[in-house]
N, C-alpha and C positions, 0 to 999 in steps of 0.2 A: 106167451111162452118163449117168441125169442129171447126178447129181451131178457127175462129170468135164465134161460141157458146163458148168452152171453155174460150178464153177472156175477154167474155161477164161475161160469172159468178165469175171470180176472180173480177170482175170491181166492179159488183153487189154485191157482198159477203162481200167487204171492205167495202162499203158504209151503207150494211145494218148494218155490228156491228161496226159501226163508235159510239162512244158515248154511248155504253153500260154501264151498273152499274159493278164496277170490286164485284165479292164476293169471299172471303176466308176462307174455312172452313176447319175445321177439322174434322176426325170424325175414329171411331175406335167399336170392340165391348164390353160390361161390361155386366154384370160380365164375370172373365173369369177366370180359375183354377191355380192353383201354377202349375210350371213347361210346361203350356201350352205356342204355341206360336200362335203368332195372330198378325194381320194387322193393323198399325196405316197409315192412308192416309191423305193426306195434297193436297187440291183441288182448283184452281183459275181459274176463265175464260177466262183468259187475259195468254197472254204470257208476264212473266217477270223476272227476275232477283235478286242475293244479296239473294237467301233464305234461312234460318239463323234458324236453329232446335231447337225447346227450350232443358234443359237438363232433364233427361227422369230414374230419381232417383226412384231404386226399379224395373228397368227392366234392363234387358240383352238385348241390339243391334245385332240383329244375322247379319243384313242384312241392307242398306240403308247410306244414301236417295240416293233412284231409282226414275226414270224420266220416265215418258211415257208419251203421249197427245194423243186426240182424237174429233176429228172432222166432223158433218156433213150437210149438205145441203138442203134445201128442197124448191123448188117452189110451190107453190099455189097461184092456178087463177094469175100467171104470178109475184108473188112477190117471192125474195130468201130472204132468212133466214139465215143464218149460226151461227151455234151453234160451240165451240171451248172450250174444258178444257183438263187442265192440274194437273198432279200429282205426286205427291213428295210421297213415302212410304215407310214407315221401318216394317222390320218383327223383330218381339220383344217377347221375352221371360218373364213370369213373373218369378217374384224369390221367393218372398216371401207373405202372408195373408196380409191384409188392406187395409186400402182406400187408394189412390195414385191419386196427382192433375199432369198434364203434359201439363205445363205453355202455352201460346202461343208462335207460330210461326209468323217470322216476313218476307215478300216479298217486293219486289221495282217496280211495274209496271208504265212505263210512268214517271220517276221520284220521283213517290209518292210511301211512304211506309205506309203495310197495313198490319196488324194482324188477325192473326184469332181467334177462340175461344178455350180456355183452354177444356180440356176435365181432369172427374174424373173418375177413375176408379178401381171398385173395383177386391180385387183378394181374391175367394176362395180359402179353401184347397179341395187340389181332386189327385186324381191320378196321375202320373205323363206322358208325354205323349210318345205317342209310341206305347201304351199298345194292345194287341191282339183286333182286327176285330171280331164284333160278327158278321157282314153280309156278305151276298157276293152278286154282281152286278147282274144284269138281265142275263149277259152274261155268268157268271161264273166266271168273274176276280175279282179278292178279291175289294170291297167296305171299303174303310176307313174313318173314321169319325171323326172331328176336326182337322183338317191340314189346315193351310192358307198359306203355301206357294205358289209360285206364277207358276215358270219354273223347281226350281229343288230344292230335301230338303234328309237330313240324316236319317235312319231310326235304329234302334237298336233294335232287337227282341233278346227273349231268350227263348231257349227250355224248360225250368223248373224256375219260380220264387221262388220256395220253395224247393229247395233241401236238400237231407242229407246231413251232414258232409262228406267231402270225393268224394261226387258223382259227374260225369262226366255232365258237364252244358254248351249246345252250346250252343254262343253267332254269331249271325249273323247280319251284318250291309251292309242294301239296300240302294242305290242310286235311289231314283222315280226320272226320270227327263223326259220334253216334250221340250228340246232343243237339238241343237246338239252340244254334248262335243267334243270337240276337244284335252283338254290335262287336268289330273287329277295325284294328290298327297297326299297321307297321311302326315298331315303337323303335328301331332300330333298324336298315336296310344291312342288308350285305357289305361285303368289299372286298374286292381280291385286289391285294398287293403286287405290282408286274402288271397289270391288264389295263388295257381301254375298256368300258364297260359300255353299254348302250338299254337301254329300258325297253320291251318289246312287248309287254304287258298288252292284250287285249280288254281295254275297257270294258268294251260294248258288249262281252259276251265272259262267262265263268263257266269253263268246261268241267262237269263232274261227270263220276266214275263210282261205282263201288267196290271195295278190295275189304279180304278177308284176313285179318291179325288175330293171330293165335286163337283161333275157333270166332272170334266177332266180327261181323262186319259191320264195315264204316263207309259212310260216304265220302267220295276225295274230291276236295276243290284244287285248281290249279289258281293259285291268288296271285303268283308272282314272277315273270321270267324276262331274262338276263342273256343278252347276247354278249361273249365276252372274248376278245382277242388277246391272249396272252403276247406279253412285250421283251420276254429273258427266257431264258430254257432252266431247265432243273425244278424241282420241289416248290411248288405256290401253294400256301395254307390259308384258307380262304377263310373271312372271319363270316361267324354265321349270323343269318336272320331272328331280329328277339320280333316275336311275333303277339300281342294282345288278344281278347276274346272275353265276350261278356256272353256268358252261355246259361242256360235254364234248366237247373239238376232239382234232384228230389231233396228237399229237406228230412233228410232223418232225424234232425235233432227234436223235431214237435211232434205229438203225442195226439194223432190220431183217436176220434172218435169209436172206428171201424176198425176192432181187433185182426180184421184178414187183412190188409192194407198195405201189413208188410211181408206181406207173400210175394206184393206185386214192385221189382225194384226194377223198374225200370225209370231213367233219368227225364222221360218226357211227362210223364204224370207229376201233375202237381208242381210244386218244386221253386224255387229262389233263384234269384239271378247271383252268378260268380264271377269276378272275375280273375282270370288266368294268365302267365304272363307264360307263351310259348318260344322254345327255342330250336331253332331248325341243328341239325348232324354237320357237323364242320366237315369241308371238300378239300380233297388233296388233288392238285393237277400234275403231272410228270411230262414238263412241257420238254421234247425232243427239236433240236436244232434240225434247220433244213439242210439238206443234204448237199458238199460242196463238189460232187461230179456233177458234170452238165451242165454247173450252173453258168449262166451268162453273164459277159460284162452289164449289161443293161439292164441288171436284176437290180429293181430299188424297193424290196421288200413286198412285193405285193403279193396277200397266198387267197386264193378261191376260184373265183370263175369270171374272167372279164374278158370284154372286146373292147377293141378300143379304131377309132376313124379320125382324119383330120380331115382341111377342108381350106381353102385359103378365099381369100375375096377377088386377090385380085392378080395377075400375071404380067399386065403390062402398065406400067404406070409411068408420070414423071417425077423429076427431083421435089424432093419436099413431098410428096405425096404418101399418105399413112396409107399402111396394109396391115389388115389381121387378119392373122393365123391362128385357127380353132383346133384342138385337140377336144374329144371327147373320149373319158375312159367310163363306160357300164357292167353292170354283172352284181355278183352276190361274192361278199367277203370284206375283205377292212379295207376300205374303199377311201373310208373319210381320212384314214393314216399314208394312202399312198402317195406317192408325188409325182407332181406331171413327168411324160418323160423330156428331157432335155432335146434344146432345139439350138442347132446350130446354125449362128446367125456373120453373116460378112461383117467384117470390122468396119466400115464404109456405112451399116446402117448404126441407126438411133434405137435403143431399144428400151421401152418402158416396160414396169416391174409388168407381170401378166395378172390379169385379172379371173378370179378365180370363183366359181358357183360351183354349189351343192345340190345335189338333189334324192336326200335318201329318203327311203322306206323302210317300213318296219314293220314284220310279220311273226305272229306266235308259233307259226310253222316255220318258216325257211328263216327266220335273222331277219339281218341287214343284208338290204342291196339297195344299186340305185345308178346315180352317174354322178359324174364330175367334168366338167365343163371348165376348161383352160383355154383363154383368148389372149393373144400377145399381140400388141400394137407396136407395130415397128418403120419404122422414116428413112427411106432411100438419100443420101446426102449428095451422092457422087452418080454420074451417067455410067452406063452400065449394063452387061449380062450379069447377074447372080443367081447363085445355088444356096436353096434354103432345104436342110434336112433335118428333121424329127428324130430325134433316138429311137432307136426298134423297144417297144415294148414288153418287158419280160416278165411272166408271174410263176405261180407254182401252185399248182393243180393239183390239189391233194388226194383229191378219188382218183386220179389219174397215176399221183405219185412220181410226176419230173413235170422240169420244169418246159416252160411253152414260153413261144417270142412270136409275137406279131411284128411284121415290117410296114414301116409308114414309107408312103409317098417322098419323092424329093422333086422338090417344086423348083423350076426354072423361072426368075423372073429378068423380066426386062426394063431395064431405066434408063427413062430418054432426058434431055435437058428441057427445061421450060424455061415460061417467060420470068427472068430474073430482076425483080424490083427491090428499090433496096430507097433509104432516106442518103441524102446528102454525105462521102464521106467514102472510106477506102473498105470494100471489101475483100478480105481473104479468103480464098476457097481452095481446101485441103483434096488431094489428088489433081488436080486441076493445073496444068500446063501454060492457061492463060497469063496475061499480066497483069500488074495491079494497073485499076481502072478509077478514074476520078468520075463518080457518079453526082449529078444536081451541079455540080461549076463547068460546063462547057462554056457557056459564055460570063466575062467577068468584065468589071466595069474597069476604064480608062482611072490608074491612079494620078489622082491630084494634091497628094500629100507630101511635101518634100520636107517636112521638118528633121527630116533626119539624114545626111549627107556625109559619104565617104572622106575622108581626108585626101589629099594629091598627093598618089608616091604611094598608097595602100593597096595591096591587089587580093582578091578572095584567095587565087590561084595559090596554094603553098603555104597560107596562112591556117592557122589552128582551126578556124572553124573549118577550113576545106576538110581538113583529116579527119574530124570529128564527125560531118557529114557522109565522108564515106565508111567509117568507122561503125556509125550506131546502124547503118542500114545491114551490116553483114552481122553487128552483134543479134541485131533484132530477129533477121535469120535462121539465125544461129538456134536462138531464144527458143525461136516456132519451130524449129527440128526437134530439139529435146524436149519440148511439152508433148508434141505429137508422139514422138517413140515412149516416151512414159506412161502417156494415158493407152496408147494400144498395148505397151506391154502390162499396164494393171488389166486392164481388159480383157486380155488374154490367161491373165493369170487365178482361177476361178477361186484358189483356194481365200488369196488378198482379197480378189474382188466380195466373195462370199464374208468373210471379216468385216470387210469396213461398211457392208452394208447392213451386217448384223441391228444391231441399233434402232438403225431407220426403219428396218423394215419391224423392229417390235413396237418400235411407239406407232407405225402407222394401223398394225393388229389393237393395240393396243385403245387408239383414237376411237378403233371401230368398236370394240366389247365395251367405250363408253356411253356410246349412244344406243347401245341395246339397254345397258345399265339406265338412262334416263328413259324408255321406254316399258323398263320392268321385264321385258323378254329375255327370263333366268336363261332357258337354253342358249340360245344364240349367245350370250353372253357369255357362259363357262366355255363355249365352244371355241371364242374368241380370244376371249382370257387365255385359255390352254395353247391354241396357236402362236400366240404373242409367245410366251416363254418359250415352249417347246422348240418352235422357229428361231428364238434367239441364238440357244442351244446350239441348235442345226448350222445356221450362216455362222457364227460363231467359230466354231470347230469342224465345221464342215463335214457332221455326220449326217452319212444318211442317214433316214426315218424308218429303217426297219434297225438299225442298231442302237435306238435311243432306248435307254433305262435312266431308273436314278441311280443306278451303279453307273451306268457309265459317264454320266453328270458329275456324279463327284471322282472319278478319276482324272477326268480332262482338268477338273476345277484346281484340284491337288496337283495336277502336274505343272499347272502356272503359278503355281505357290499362295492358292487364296487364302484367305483367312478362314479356319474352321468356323468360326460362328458365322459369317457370310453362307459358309457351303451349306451348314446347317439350316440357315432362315430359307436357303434358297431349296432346299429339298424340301422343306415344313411347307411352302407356298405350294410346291410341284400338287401333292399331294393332298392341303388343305382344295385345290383349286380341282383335282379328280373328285372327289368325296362330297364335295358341298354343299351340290344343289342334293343331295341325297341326307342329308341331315336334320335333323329338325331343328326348329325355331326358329325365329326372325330373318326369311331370307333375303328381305333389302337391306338388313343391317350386313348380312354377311356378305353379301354381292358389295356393298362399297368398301367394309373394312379388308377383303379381298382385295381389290383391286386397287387401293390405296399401295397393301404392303408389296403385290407383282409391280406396281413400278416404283417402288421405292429399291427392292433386291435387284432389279437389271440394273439402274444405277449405281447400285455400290458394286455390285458385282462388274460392269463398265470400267468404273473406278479404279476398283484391283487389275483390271486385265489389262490395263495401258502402259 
C-alpha cells in the first residue's frame, strides 16, 4: 500500500503542474553599503536550462551562480497541488556609491526562452563590512549583523582600528562555516602596505566558537592571525585574504528515490563535494602619529612595553686589551624594528661594528615579544681613566599613553700600559709622549764595507741632503697630525661616518641572508635580506628606524637626483622582499631571484649616489 500511495502522488503531482504559468524573477536587496555583500537570486518554477547571467558592472562576484531547488506537496479534501522552484544565486560585493542597473537574466524552459526582470540598485557609502558586533545572541554566542552568506564566508577582525605609529595591531581572520569542510587553503595571504607584518598563527591548536548570522548558526574557526606594526600614520587599506574550501553540500540537482527527502535541506545529508573560492572584508587602519610633547631626545621609535640592562666584562684592563659591552632590550612590541640605544665611546678606543642577536616569540594572544641582545667589542689603544656611557633608553607606552626612559649605567674604566712587543722597526704611538724607539737593532754589526767613499772637500753639514733630512722628518710630522685630526674628525662626525659605512655594512647583512639562502632557512633569510636594505637606507641617510617608509625612500632618493627607474626597481625589491615568503610558488626560485636583484639595486643605487 505504500508504495501504491507514493505512486499515486508522483502521478497526481505531474498532472496537477501540467500546464502551469512559467515565472521568472529576479530579485535582490537595495539599498545596500559600499563594501557590503549581499544576495542576488534568480527564481523559476519550472525546471530548465541554458541560464545565461546578465553582466553585473560595479559589483565584485564573490560566489555563484549556485543552484538549489525546493519543492512541496499538499492534498486538500483529496486534491495534490505541488509547488516546485528553483534558484540560481550569486553573493556579490558592492565596490563603489551609485545607482547600478543589472540587466536581465535569460533561461530556456520547455524549449522556450524566458527573461526576467532587470533590477536597480542603489549602493551607499557606509562602513566597510566586517566591522565589530555590537550584540550578542540570547545564548551568549556572538550575534552578527548584515552577512548574507549562505554555508560559509571570510571574516577579518582587528584588535585596534586607530593605532599609534609603531603600535603592535592584531589582525585575526575567522572561518563561520555550517558545512563540513573537508580540505582548506590560503590561496592568497594578506598584506598591508606601510606595516612590518609577523605570522603568529597557532599551529598546534584551532580555536572555535559558534556565532549566530541572521537567525543561523555557524561554527567559527580562527585559521589565521597577523601581528602587524604600522610604519606611516594616516589611511592603510589592507588588501584582503582569498581564502579556498572543498566543503560537502546536498546535491539538489539528482532525483531522489524518496519523495520526502526534500523536506530535509540540510547541507550535511548526503551531498558532493565544492569547491569555494572565499574572500575575507578588506581593513582600514587610521594610524595616529606619536605625540611630540614629552617626547625625548633618546626616542628611537620604540612603542610597547620594554626594559632594557647593560652589563660590561671588564673595568680594569690593559692597552690592547678587548672589552665588551652588553646591552639587552626585552618586553612585548616591535622589538625586531628597534635599534640599540647609542653608546658613547672615547675616541682613543677601537670600536668594531656590534654584534647583534634576536630572540622573539610569538603568541596567538599577546603578539610579538622577546629580546634583543647588543654586544660591542671595543680595544683600549692609549693608558688611561675613561667614561663609557649608553644612551638612556626611551619608548612609548601606549596603555600608558607618554613616553618612559630608562637610564643606563656609566662605566668608569681603567687602562694601564702593558708589555709592548712589536717586530723589528719604528713604532708610533698616538697620545703618547714617548720617543720613537728603534726596536730588534740595539746591537749592530762592525761595518766592513767601504766601497763607497766621500770625496775631500764634501761635508753632509749644509749640503742638500742635510735639508732634505731634516725637511722630510717635520713633513712626516706634519703628515701624521693631519691623518690623525681627519680620522678623529670623520669619527666624530656620525652623520659621514654613518654614509661611508652604508655599503659595508649592507653587503656584510647581505653575506649573511646568503648563507641562510644556501641553507633554505626562508625566514632568516627575508629577515636578513630586509635588514641589508632597510639598513642601507638608514646609514645612508641617516634615518632613524622609526621614520623609515617607502615614502620616505623615495624622497631622500629624489632629493639626490636618482634616476626614476632606479627609485622605482628599488621600491619594487623593498616590497617584493616584505610580501615574499608569503606568496605562493617556487620559494627557492624566489629567494635567489630576490636576492640577486637587492644587490644588484644597492649597487646602482651606490652608483647614483657618489
Amino acid at each position: 500500500m505504500n508504495k501504491i500511495t507514493v505512486i499515486l502522488l508522483i502521478l497526481f503531482t505531474g498532472l496537477a503542474s501540467f500546464g502551469q504559468d512559467v515565472e521568472f524573477t529576479a530579485d535582490t536587496k537595495s539599498p545596500v553599503k559600499v563594501g557590503e555583500r549581499f544576495r542576488l537570486v534568480y527564481s523559476v518554477n519550472a525546471e530548465g536550462s541554458n541560464f545565461t547571467p546578465p553582466k553585473m558592472e560595479g559589483f565584485r562576484v564573490l560566489s555563484g551562480p549556485n543552484r538549489s531547488s525546493q519543492s512541496s506537496i499538499q492534498i486538500i479534501n483529496g486534491k495534490v497541488t505541488r509547488s516546485v522552484n528553483y534558484e540560481y544565486y550569486f553573493f556579490l560585493q558592492a565596490l563603489d556609491e551609485g545607482n547600478f542597473t543589472i540587466e536581465s537574466a535569460t533561461i530556456t524552459v520547455d524549449g522556450k526562452e524566458y527573461k526576467s526582470n532587470s533590477l536597480n540598485i542603489r549602493v551607499e557609502k557606509g562602513n566597510a563590512p566586517g566591522g565589530r558586533s555590537s550584540g550578542q545572541s540570547a545564548s551568549g554566542n556572538q550575534q552578527i549583523e548584515g552577512i548574507d552568506e549562505d554555508y560559509a564566508f571570510l571574516r577579518a577582525e582587528v584588535s585596534e582600528a586607530n593605532p599609534m605609529l609603531g603600535e603592535q595591531v592584531i589582525v585575526t581572520y575567522k572561518l563561520y562555516y555550517r558545512v563540513n569542510i573537508t580540505d582548506y587553503a590560503i590561496s592568497q595571504s594578506p598584506s598591508y602596505p606601510g606595516c612590518w607584518s609577523q605570522d603568529i598563527t597557532d599551529d598546534s591548536q584551532t580555536p572555535q566558537q559558534t556565532a549566530v548570522v541572521n537567525g543561523q548558526r555557524y561554527r567559527v574557526a580562527e585559521i589565521y592571525k597577523e601581528a602587524i606594526f604600522p610604519q606611516k600614520t594616516g589611511k592603510i587599506e589592507t588588501k584582503p585574504m582569498e581564502f579556498q574550501i572543498v566543503a560537502r553540500v546536498k546535491d539538489n540537482s539528482r532525483r531522489s528515490r524518496d519523495p520526502f527527502e526534500s523536506f530535509f535541506d540540510d547541507p550535511f545529508f548526503g551531498g558532493r563535494s565544492v569547491k569555494r573560492s572565499l574572500t575575507s572584508n578588506p581593513l582600514t587602519l587610521d594610524v595616529k602619529p606619536l605625540p611630540q610633547q614629552g617626547k625625548p631626545m633618546s626616542f628611537n621609535g620604540a612603542v610597547g612595553d620594554f626594559e632594557v640592562s647593560s652589563s660590561i666584562d671588564k673595568k680594569q684592563v690593559l692597552v690592547n686589551d678587548a672589552i665588551t659591552l652588553t646591552i639587552k632590550v626585552s618586553g612585548e612590541g616591535n622589538i625586531k624594528l628597534i635599534d640599540a640605544p647609542q653608546v658613547s665611546f672615547p675616541p682613543d678606543f677601537e670600536v668594531y661594528d656590534p654584534e647583534v642577536s634576536s630572540n622573539i616569540r610569538t603568541s596567538s594572544l599577546s603578539g610579538v615579544s622577546g629580546s634583543k641582545t647588543i654586544k660591542y667589542l671595543v680595544i683600549p689603544r692609549v693608558a688611561g681613566t675613561f667614561n663609557i656611557k649608553p644612551q638612556d633608553f626611551s619608548y612609548y607606552d601606549v596603555d600608558a599613553g607618554k613616553y618612559k626612559t630608562i637610564d643606563l649605567p656609566e662605566y668608569e674604566i681603567t687602562v694601564e700600559e702593558g708589555d709592548q712587543q712589536a717586530s723589528e722597526g719604528i713604532t708610533i704611538r698616538s697620545g703618547s709622549k714617548q720617543d720613537i724607539k728603534y726596536l730588534g737593532k740595539d746591537i749592530r754589526f762592525i761595518k766592513t764595507d767601504f766601497k763607497k767613499l766621500d770625496k775631500r772637500g764634501e761635508y753632509f753639514l749644509g749640503s742638500q741632503e742635510f735639508y732634505l733630512a731634516i725637511a722630510i722628518p717635520v713633513l712626516v710630522f706634519i703628515l701624521i697630525l693631519v691623518i690623525v685630526f681627519v680620522k678623529r674628525k670623520r669619527k666624530g662626525n656620525t652623520l659621514l661616518q654613518n654614509e661611508r659605512q652604508a655599503t659595508k655594512i649592507a653587503k656584510k647583512r647581505l653575506k649573511s641572508s646568503k648563507e641562510f639562502l644556501k641553507k633554505g632557512e626562508g625566514e632568516s633569510f627575508y629577515q636578513a635580506l630586509s635588514e641589508a636594505i632597510w639598513g642601507y637606507i638608514a646609514y645612508k641617510f641617516s634615518i632613524p628606524r622609526s621614520e623609515l617608509s617607502v615614502d620616505t625612500v623615495r624622497s631622500k632618493l629624489e632629493d639626490k637626483n636618482t634616476d626614476d627607474n632606479i627609485i622605482d626597481e628599488f621600491i619594487e625589491v623593498l616590497d617584493a622582499c616584505e610580501y615574499a615568503r608569503f606568496a605562493p610558488g617556487d620559494k627557492e626560485k624566489k629567494m635567489d631571484d630576490l636576492y640577486e636583484r637587492a644587490q644588484q639595486i644597492i649597487v646602482k643605487t651606490e652608483k647614483q649616489l657618489k
